[in-house]
C-alpha positions in Angstrom: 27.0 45.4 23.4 27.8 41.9 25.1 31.2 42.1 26.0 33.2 38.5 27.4 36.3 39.3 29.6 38.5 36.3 30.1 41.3 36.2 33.0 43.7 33.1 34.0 45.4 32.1 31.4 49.1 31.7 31.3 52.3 29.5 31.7 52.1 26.4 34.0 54.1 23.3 34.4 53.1 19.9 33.5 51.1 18.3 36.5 50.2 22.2 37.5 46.6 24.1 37.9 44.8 26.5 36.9 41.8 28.6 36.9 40.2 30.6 33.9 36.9 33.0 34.5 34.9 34.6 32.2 32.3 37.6 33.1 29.8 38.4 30.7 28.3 42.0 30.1 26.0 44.2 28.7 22.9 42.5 28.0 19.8 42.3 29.6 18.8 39.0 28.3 19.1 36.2 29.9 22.2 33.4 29.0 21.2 29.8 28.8 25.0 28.3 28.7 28.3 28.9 28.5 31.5 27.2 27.9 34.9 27.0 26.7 36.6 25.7 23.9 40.3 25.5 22.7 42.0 25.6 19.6 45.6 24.7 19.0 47.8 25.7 16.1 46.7 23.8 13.0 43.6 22.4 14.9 39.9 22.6 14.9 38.2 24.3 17.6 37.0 22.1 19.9 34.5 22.1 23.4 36.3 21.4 26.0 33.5 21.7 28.6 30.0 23.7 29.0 27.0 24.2 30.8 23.5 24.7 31.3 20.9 25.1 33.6 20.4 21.1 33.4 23.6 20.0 33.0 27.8 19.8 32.3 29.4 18.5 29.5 33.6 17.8 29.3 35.6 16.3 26.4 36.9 13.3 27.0 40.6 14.3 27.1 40.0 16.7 30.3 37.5 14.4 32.1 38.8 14.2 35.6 41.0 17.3 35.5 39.0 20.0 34.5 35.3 21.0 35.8 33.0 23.7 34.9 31.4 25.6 37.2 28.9 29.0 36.9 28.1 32.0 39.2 25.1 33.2 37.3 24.3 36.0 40.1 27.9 37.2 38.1 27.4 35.9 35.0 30.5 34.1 34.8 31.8 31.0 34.1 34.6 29.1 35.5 37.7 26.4 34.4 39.3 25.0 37.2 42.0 22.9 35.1 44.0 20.7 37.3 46.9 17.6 36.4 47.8 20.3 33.4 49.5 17.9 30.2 51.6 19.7 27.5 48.5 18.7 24.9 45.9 20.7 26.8 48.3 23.9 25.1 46.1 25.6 23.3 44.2 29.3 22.7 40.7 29.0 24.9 38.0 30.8 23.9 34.7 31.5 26.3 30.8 31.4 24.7 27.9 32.1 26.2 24.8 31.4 24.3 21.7 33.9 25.0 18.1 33.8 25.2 16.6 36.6 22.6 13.7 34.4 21.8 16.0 33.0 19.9 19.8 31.3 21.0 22.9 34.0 20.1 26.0 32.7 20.7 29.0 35.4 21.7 32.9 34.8 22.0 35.6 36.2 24.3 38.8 37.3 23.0 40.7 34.1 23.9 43.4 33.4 26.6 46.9 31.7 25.8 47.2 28.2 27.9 50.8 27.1 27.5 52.3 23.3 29.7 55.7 23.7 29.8 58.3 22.5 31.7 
């Protein structure tokens, strides 16, 4: 029933921005974080940032750049990913982990990031 729709990814040059969102859906339960994580070809998955109702947490490779941010009114999470390098390339995938008296974590689809020049 919980459906993730991602928006914003797409092809941006070295030093460029942008902005990914992610609108969660169709549950009446309550979500206690969400985040984003990447995965490049022949890599792990990896958290790039996430948060909470207490607090953000960023890998270290996009401290700085990127930042998190959360309308929960919408239930969607934000990427604002700025100073864009050619290793930040990579699928990224939303999450949002919900409250069912127990944590249930759901996944978006994934959006294509590519830093070209």
């Amino acid at each position: 029933q919980v459906q993730l729709v991602e928006s914003g990814g797409g092809l941006v040059q070295p030093g460029g921005s942008l902005r990914l969102s992610c609108a969660a859906s169709g549950s009446g339960f309550s979500i206690n974080a969400m985040g984003w994580y990447r995965q490049a070809p022949g890599k792990e998955r990896e958290l790039v940032a996430s948060i909470d109702n207490k607090r953000t947490v960023y890998a270290d490779s996009v401290k700085g750049r990127f930042t998190i941010s959360r309308d929960n009114a919408k239930n969607t999470v934000y990427l604002q990913m700025n100073a864009l390098k050619p290793e930040d390339t990579a699928v990224y995938y939303c999450n949002a982990e919900y409250n069912r008296g127990y944590l249930y974590d759901y996944w978006g689809q994934g959006t294509q990031v590519t830093v070209s020049s």
